[in-house]
N, C-alpha and C positions, 0 to 999 in steps of 0.2 A: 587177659588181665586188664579192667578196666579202671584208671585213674582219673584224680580230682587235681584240679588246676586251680590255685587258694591265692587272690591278690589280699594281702590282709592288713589292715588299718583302717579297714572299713565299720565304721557304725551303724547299728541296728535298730529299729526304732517297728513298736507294732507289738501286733500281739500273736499269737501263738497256742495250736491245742495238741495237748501230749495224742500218742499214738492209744491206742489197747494197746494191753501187758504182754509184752513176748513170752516172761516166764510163765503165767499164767495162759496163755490160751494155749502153750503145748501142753499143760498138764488137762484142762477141759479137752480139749479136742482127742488126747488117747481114752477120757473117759466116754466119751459117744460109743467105746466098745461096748461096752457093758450091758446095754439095753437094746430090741429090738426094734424099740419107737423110735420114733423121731426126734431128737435134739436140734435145737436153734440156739446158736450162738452171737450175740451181737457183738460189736466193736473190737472184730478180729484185725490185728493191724496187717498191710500187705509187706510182708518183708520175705526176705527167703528163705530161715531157719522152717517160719511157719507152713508157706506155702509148698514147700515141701515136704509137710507132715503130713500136708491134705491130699499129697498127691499119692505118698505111701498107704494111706488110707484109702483113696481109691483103687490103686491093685491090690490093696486086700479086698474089696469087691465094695465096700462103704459107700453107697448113695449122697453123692456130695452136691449140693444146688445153691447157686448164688441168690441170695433175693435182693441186696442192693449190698452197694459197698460195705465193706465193713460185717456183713451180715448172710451167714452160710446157714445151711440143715443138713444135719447128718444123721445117715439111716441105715443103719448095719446088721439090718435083717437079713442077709445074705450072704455072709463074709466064704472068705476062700481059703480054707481052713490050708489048703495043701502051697497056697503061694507061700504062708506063714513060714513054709520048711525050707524055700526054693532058697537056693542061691543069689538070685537077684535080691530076693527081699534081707537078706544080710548083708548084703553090698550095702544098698539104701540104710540101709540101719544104720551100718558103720562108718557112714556121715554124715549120721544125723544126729548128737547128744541128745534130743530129748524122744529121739524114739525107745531109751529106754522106759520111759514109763508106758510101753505098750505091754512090757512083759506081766503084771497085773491083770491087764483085761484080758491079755490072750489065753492068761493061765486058768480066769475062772473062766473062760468062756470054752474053753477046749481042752482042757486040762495037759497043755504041751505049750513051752514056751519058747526060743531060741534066742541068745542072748550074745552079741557082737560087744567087738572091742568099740569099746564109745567114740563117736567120732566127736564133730565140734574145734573148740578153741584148741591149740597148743598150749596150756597154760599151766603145765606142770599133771599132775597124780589127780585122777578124778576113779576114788573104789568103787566097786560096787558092791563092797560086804555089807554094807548096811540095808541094800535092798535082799542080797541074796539069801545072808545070814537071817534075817524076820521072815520072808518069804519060806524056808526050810523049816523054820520053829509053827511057821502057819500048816505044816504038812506038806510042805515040796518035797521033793527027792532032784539032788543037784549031781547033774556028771558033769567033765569038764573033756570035751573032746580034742586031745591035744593035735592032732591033725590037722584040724580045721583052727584051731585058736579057739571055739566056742562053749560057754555057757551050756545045758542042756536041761531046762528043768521041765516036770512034772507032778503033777497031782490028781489023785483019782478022789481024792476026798479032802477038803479046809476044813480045818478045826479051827475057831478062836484060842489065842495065846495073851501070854503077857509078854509085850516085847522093850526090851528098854533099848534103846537103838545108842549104840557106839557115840555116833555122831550126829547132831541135831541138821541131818540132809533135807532139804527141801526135797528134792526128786526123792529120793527115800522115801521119805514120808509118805508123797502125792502116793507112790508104788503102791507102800502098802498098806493105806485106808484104801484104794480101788481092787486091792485083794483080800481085804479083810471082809469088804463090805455085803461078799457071798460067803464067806467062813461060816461054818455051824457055830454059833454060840455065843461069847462078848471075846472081842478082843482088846486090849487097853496096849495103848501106845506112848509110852512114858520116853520125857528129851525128843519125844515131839519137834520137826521145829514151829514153827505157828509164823510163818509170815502173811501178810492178806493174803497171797497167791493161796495158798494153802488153806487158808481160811474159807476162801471162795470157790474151790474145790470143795471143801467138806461141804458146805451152803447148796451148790449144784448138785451134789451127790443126795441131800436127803430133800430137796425138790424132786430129785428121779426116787424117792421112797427108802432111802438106804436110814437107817437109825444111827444117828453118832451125837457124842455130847461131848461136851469138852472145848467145844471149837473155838478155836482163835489162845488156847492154851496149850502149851506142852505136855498134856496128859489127855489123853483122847482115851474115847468108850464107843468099841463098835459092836454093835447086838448084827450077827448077821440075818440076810432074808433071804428070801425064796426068787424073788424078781426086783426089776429096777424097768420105770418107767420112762417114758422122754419127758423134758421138761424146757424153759427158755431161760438162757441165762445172759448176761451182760460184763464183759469183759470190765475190769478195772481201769482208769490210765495209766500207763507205764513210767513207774518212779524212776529210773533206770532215766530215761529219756527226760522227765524231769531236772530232775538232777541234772543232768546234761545240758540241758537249757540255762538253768539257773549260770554254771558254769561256763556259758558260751557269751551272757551278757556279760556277767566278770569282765572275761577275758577281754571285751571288744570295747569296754568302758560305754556298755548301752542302754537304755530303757526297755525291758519286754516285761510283757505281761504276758505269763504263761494261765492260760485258760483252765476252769473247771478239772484244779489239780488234784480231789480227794484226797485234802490238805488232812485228814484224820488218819487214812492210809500211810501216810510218808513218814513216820516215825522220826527219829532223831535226824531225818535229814537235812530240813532245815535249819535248825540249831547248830548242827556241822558246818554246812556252808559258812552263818555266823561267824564260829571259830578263827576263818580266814580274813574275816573285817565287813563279809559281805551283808551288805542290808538285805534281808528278805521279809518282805514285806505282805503281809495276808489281806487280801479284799473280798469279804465270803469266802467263795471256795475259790478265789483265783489267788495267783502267786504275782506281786509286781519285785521286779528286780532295779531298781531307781540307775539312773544313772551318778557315777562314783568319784572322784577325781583317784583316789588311792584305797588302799586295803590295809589293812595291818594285822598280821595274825597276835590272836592272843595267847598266855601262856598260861599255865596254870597258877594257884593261889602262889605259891610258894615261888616264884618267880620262874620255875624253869621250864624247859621248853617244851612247848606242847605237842601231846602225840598222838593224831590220830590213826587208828586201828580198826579194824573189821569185826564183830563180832556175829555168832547167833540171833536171829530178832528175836528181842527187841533193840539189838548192838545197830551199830550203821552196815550196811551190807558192801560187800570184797567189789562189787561192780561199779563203788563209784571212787574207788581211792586212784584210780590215773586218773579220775575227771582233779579231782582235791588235788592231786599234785601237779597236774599242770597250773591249778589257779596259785599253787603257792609262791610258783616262780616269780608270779607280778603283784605279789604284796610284800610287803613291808614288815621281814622279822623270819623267825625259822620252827621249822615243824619235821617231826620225824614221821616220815611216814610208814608205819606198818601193815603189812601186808601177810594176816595168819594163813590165809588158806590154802593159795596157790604159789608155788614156789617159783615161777616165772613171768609172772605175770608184771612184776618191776624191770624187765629184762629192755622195755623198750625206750628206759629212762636215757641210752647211752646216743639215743639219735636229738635226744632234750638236750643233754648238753654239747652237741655239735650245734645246737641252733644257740647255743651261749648261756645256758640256763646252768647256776649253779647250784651240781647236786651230786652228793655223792653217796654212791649206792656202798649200803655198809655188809651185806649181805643177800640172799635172793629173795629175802621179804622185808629188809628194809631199805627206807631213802633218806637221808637228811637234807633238806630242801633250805635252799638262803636266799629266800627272797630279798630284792632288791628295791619293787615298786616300781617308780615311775623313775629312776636312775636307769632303768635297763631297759631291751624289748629285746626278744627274741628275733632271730634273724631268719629269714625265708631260706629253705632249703628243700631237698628230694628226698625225701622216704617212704619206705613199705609198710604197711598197715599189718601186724604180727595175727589179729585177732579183734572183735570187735570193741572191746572195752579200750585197748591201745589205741583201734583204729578211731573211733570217735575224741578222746584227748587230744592226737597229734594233729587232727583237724579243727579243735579250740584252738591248739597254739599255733597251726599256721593262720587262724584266724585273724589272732590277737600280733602275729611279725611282721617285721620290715620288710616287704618286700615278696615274692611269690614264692609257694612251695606246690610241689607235687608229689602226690601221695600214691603208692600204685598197691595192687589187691584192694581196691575199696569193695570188693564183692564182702569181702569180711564185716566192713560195715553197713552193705545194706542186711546180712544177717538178722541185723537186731535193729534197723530204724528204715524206716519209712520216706522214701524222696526226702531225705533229708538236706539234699543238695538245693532242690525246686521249694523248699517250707522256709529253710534262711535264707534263699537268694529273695524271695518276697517281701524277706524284713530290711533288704539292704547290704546282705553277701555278697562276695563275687567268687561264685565256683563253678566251673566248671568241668564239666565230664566230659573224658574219650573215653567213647568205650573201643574197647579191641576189636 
């Protein structure tokens, strides 16, 4: 288990370029199934959610070839139909969350799917009715092998349906437009969710010849086809890590200018940040964060206190409300903060206020945060990084304290970011890593 060693009151100064999408390049990288040409992927970021996906893609037998950073081809005219069943390859599944959206392409590809307990974050109840349930109205046949714990589906023939999906799932969703996309017929996907990720899957999908309308709206139309060709596609930067950013200058009272943000992409997330006093400032497509003396969160019209919350996009997205409540701790006024989705995901708030942060958790999705501002700092302390979204906040606020902290599982946080330790030690961090 490898830790981060955080001296923090350090200022930041420089500029900054977000990673490619982690949510996005696992949903492109299981669609390389689907065709027997060749895909090229640009601005895949190296972290180890992804690089593990590529690696499970290569024992399914996927021709995987680097051409420069950042920049893979994938070629799965070969695949190894019978690993798909093996034991090993369920292992690997089952800790990997986003190798669920393989079961899509292995279904039209082989008509036989295998579907593990999701692995990933801790972070409370993650269903999978919403893929399985549209997948079976598309023509599956679902067993559920209680032996093994496993999923078991199949299909000897897709049909297009109408599917109105429970919950507006991103991985849902990606599943099943990548299974719709061979269905005989139209399929219509109503509560959709439409975040870019998904947007730019549907975009790659009808580059490789797939027919879909609707895109970037919650009501999708998929006519199915015959084949799906290769095509080249370019990874988005990751708002997630944005976000993050923006969050880390806050915290450290710094200057960055985060690079060629596809400020059109980020939806209310900048406006949010706002919310907490933070100037976010747009230069073209780059983001400057000014340096701040204070923060002050604002409240709503009516004077009371302001609450922000996660919603479906075009809502703010669940991945950046610990970044938001860690900045809340160091401005000036109070905000509740809600958390609809994951039911544990507030859970890591109880190590915030061992570092002095006042906050009291009112339930397992909310927080009431009392910022202080420049009357208080957080104090340096040792803690475990729960999951990656945790793990990137508690390394803002050992940023932003007195003193040193050490963080251990940071494996959780290269999951989702990029030498993220080597990218802010160059703007003027001090962190560093033992590894085990």
């Amino acid at each position: 288990m490898s830790s981060f060693i955080i001296q923090g009151g350090h200022q930041l100064q420089g500029e900054i370029t977000p990673q490619g999408a982690k949510n996005e390049a696992l949903q492109v990288i299981c669609a390389t199934l689907l065709t027997n040409e060749e895909v090229t992927i640009h601005n895949i970021p190296n972290i180890l959610d992804v690089n593990n996906l590529i690696v499970l893609l290569e024992q399914i037998g996927v021709v995987i070839k680097k051409i420069t950073k950042g920049s893979y081809s994938f070629c799965a005219n070969n695949v190894d139909y019978n690993y798909t069943q093996s034991d090993d390859f369920v292992k690997r599944c089952g800790a990997l969350r986003g190798s669920i959206m393989l079961i899509g392409p292995l279904l039209t590809r082989f008509g036989k799917a295998i579907v593990p307990t999701p692995g990933g974050d801790k972070i409370g109840r993650r269903r999978l009715d919403t893929h399985l349930n549209g997948i079976v109205k598309l023509g599956g046949k679902l067993r559920f092998d209680e032996e093994k714990q496993l999923f078991l589906l199949s299909a000897k023939k897709l049909l297009g349906s109408y599917l109105l999906l429970d919950e507006a799932s991103v991985t849902g969703t990606a599943n099943l437009l990548m299974t719709a996309v061979y269905a005989e017929g139209q399929t219509t996907i109503f509560n959709a969710a439409c975040e870019p990720y998904v947007e730019q899957l549907s975009k790659m999908l009808v580059k490789m010849g797939a027919n879909i309308e609707g895109i970037g709206s919650n009501l999708l139309f998929i006519k199915g086809v015959k084949q799906l060709s290769g095509c080249t596609h370019t990874l988005l930067p990751d708002m997630i890590e944005i976000g993050s950013f923006i969050g880390i200058a806050a915290m450290t009272n710094s200057e960055i200018t985060i690079k060629n943000a596809s400020i059109e992409h980020l939806g209310i997330i900048p406006q949010t940040f706002s919310r907490l006093g933070i100037n976010v400032k747009q230069k073209g497509d780059d983001i400057l964060i000014p340096k701040q003396k204070q923060y002050k969160i604002d409240s709503f019209l009516d004077g009371s206190i302001l609450t922000i919350a996660d919603a479906p996009w075009p809502g703010l997205t669940p991945d950046l409300l610990s970044v938001l409540l860690v900045l809340a701790t160091k401005a000036e006024g109070c905000v509740l903060i809600h958390q609809k989705m994951f039911e544990s995901r507030l859970f890591f708030v109880d190590k915030l206020i061992d570092m002095g942060a006042k906050i009291i958790l009112c339930d397992p999705h909310r927080a009431t945060v009392i910022g202080l501002g420049n009357r208080f700092k957080l104090k340096g302390m040792t803690m475990t990084s729960p999951d990656i979204r945790a793990g990137i906040s508690l390394l803002i606020a050992a940023m932003g304290a007195e003193g040193e902290s050490i963080i251990h599982n940071i494996e959780q946080i290269d999951r989702g970011y990029e030498d993220i330790d080597l990218r802010l030690n160059r703007l003027g961090a001090n962190i560093q890593r033992i590894d085990s």
